[in-house]
C-alpha positions in Angstrom: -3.7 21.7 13.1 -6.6 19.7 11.5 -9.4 20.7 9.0 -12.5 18.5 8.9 -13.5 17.6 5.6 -16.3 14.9 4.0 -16.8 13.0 0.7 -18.8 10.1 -0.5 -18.0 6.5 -0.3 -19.8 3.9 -2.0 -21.7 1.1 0.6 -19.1 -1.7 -0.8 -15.9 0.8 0.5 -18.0 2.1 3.6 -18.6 -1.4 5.1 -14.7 -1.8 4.0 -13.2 0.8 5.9 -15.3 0.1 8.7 -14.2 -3.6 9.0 -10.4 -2.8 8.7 -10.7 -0.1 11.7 -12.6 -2.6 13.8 -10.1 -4.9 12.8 -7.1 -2.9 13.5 -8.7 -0.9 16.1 -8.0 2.3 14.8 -10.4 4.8 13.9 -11.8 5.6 10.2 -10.1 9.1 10.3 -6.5 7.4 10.8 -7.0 5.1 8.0 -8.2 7.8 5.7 -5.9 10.0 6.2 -2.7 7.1 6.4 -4.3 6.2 2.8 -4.1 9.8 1.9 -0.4 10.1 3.1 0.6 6.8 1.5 -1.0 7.7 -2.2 0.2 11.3 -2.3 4.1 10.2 -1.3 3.4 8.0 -4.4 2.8 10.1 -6.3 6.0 12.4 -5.6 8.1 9.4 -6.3 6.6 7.1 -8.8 9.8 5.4 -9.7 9.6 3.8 -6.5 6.3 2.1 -6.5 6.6 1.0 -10.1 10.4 -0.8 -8.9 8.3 -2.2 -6.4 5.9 -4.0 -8.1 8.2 -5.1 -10.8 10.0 -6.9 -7.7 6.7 -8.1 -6.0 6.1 -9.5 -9.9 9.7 -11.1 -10.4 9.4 -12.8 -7.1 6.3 -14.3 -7.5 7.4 -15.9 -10.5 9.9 -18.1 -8.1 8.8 -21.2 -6.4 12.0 -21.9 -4.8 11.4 -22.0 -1.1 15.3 -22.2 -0.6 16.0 -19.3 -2.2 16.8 -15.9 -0.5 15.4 -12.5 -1.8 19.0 -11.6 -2.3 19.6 -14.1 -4.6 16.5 -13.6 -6.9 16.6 -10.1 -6.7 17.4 -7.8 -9.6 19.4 -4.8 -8.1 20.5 -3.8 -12.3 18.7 -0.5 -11.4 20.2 0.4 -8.6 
């Protein structure tokens, strides 16, 4: 079952969302509601996506193409 629903987006995220499902060739719906799914299972677990940006952050800070995730990641938390 599906409800349809509406709200406002600004031009600048309107011409946005319309160039990513041209560019993915999905539709807007799918993308809006993906977005949807993806921010609300954040926000049950926000442990996860805080871990994973301290990661994304620690990694960047490399610049060791030789080096393996595995080897530069810190799994202390775990």
């Amino acid at each position: 079952m599906s409800i349809t629903t509406s709200i406002r987006l600004p031009d600048s995220l309107r011409l946005e969302l319309e160039t990513a499902a041209q560019q993915l060739h999905r539709g807007k719906n799918w993308i809006i509601a993906e977005a949807i799914r993806i921010y609300l299972k954040s926000l049950r677990n926000p442990s996860l996506e805080v871990e994973a940006k301290r990661q994304s952050m620690l990694v960047s800070q490399k610049d060791d193409s030789d080096t393996f995730l595995e080897d530069i990641a810190d799994t202390k938390a775990w």
